[in-house]
C-alpha positions as CSV (number, residue, x, y, z in Angstrom):
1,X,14.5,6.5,-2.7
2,X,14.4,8.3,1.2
3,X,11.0,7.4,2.8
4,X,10.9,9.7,6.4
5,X,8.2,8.3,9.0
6,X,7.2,10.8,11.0
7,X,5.9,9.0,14.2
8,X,5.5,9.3,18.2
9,X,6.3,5.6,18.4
10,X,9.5,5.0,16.7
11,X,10.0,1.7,18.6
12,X,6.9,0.0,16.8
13,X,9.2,-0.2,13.4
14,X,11.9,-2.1,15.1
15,X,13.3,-4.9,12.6
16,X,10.4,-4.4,10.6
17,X,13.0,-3.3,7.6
18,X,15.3,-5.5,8.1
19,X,13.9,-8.5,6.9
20,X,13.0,-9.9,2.8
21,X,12.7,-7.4,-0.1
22,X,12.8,-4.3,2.6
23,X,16.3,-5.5,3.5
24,X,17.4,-6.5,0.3
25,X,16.8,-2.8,-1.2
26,X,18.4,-1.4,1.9
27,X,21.1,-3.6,1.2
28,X,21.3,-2.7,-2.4
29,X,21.3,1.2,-1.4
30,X,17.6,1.9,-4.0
31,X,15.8,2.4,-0.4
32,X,17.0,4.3,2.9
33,X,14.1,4.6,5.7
34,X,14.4,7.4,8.3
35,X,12.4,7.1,11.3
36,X,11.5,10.3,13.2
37,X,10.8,10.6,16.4
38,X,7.9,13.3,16.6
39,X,8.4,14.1,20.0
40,X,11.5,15.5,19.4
41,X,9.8,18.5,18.3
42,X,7.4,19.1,21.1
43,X,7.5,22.4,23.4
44,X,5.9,20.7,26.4
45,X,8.2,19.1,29.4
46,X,7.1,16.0,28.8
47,X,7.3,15.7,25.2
48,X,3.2,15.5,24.8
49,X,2.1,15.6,21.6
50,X,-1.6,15.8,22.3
51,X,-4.4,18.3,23.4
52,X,-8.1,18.7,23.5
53,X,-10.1,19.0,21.3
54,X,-11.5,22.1,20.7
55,X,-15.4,21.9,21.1
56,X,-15.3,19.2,23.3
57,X,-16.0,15.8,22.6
58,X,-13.9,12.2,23.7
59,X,-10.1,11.7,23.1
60,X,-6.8,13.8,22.5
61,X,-6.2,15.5,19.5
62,X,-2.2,15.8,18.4
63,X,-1.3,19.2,18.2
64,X,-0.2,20.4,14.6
65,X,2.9,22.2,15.3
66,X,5.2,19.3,15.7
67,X,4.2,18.0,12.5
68,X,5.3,20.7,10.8
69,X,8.4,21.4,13.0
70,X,9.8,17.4,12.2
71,X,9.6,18.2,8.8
72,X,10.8,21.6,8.6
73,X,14.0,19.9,10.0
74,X,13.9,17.8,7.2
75,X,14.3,20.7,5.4
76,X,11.2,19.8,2.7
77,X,8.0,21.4,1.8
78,X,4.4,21.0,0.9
79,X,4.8,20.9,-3.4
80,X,8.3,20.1,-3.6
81,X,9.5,18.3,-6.8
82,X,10.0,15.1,-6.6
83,X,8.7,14.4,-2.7
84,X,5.2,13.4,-1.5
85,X,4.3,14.6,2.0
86,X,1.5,12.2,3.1
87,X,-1.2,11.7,6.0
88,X,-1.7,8.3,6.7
89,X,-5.8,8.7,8.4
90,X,-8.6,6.6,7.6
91,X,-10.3,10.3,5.8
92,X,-7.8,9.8,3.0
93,X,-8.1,8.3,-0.1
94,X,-7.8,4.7,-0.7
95,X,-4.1,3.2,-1.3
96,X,-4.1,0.8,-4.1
97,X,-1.7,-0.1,-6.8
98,X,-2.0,2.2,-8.7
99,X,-1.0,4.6,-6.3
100,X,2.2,2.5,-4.9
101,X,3.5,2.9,-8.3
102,X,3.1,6.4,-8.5
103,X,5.0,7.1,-5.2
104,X,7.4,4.6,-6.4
105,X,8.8,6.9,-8.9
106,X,9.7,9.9,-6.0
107,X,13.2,10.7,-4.5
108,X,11.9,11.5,-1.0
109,X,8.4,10.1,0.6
110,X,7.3,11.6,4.0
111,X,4.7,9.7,5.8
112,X,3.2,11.2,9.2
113,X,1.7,8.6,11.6
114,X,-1.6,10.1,13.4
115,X,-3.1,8.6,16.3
116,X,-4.9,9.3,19.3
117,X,-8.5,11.1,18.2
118,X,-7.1,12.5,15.1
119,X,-4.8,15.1,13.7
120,X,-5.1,18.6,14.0
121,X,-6.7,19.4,10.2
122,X,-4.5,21.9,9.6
123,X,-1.9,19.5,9.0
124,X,-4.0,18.4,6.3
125,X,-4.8,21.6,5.1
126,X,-1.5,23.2,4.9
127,X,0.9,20.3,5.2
128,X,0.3,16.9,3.7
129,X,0.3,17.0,-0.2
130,X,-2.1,14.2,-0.2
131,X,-4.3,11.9,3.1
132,X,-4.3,8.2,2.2
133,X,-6.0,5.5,4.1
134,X,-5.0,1.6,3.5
135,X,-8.7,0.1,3.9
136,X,-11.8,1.2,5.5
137,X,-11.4,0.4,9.3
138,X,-9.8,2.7,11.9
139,X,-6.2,1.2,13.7
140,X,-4.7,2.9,16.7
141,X,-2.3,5.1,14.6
142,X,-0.9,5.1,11.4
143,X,2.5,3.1,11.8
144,X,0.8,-0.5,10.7
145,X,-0.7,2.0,7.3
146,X,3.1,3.3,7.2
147,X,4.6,-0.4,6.9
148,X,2.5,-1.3,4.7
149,X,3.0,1.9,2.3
150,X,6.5,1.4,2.4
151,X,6.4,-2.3,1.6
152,X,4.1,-2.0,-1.5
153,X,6.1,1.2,-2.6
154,X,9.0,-0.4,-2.3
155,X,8.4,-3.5,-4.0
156,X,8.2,-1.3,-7.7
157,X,11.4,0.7,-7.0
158,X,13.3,0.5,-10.2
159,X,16.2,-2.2,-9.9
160,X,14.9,-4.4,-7.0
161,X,12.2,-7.0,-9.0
162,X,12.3,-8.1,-12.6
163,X,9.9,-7.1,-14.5
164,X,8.5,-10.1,-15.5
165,X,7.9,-10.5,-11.6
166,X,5.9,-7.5,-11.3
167,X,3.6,-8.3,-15.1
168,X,1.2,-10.9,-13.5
169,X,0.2,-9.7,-10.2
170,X,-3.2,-9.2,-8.6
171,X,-3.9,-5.4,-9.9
172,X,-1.3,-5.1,-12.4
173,X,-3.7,-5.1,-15.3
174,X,-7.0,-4.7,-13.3
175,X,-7.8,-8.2,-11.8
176,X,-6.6,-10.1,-9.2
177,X,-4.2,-13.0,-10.4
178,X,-4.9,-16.5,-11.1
179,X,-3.8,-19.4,-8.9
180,X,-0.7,-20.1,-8.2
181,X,0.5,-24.5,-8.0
182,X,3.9,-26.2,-7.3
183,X,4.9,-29.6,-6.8
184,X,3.5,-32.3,-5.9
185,X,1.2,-32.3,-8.4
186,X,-1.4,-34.6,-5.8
187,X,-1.6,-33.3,-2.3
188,X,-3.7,-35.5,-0.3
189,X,-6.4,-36.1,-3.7
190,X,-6.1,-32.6,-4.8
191,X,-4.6,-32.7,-8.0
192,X,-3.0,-29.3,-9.9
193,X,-5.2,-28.4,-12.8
194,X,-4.5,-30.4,-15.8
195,X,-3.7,-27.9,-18.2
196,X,-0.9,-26.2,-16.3
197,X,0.9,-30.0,-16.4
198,X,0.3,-30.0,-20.5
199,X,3.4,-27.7,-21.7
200,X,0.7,-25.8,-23.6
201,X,1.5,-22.1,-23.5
202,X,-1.2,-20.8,-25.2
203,X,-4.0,-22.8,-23.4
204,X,-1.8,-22.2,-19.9
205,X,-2.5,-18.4,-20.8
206,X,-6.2,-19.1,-21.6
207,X,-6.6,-20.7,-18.1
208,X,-4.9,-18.2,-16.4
209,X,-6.7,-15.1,-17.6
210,X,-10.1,-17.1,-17.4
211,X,-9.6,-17.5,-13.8
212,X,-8.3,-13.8,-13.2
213,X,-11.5,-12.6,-14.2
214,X,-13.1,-15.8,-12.5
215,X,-11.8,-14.7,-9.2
216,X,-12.0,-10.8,-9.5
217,X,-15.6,-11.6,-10.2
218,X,-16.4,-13.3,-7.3
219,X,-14.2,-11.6,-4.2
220,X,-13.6,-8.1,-6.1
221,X,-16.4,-7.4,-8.4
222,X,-16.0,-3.7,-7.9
223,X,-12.7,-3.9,-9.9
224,X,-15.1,-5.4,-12.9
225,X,-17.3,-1.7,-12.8
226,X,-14.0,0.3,-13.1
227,X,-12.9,-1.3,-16.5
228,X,-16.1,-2.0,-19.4
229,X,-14.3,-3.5,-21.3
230,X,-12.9,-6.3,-18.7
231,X,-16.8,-6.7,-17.9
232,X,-17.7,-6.9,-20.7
233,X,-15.4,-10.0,-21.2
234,X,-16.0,-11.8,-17.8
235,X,-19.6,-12.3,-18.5
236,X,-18.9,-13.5,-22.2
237,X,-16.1,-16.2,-20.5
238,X,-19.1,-17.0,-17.9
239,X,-21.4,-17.7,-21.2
240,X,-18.8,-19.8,-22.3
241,X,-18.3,-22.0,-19.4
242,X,-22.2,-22.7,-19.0
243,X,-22.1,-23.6,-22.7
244,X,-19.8,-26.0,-22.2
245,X,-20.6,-27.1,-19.1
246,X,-24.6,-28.1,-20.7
């Protein structure tokens, strides 16, 4: 996979792929990152990028043509098979799993950093295939968004983790995951649940999917709402406990 990050800030990604599962899929050739430098492809003398904004108002708005310019020279397209073109502004659409794994699957992922006030929209209009936004807060630009795209994406390239590593993780089948315990088994008085000490298999994989839906519950209940059926299953485990528990 070629992920191009389209930035006016290239030095911010320095050593950032060169370390864990980003340097091992470098190293094992699934993953090449390209950073561009953005202001490359300005007209102006001093390689601004930025403009005001028409109407008025505070801040700098970057200018749309070298967007489109840096990746011309990249020699892709809006719509292109097997590439993803993608604004990274907090207008876009949430990135969650579901989404990583999609643009996992892709031979060639372009993201373009914004900053300043914002982008001009017809980058979005004519340019991105898709705006995506990591959370619902506003960061200076969108390299931090871009790291973190490229780390979740690159995590479910084919080759790189087993699967078995990727079945039980928070999101994989709607929940967050269960709690994780290694040795010792007592760390000053807390003790590891008893269960995962029995050798029990069957009640291991009770416990664990009891507290998936435990947690999810109580940090992410909006998960819950997406899937009926996994509701609908929470709140009968949660009947179950205060049975027990009386």
């Amino acid at each position: 996979m070629k992920i191009h990050i389209v930035t006016a800030f290239p030095g911010i990604f320095a050593g950032v792929f060169d370390e864990s599962m980003l340097k091992r899929a470098r190293e094992k050739e699934l993953l090449q990152v390209r950073i561009v430098d953005l202001r490359d492809y300005s007209d102006d003398k001093h390689r601004r990028l930025d403009d005001a904004p028409y109407g008025g108002g505070p801040g700098m708005v970057m200018r749309a043509e070298p967007f489109f310019l840096a990746v011309e020279a990249l020699g892709m397209k809006r719509d292109d098979r097997g590439t993803r073109i993608v604004l990274l502004t907090p207008g876009g659409k949430i990135f969650n799993q579901a989404k990583a794994r999609e643009l996992s699957g892709l031979e060639h992922l372009v993201l373009l950093c914004g900053h300043y006030e914002g982008i001009d929209e017809r980058v979005t209009i004519r340019l991105a295939d898709e705006c995506l936004s990591i959370g619902d807060f506003v960061l200076t630009g969108g390299e931090i968004p871009a790291m973190a795209v490229v780390d979740a994406v690159t995590r479910l390239i084919p080759g790189l983790l087993t699967d078995s590593s990727l079945a039980e993780e928070s999101f994989t089948d709607g929940m967050l995951e269960y709690p994780q315990y290694t040795r010792p088994a007592v760390f000053r008085g807390m003790e590891v649940p008893e269960v995962l000490l029995s050798g029990n298999h069957g009640e291991i994989k009770k416990w664990r999917y009891r507290k998936s839906l435990e947690r999810t519950k109580l940090v992410r209940p909006d998960l819950l709402k997406l899937s009926p059926s996994l509701n609908m299953q929470g709140d009968d485990l949660c009947v179950e406990k205060d049975e027990q528990n009386t």
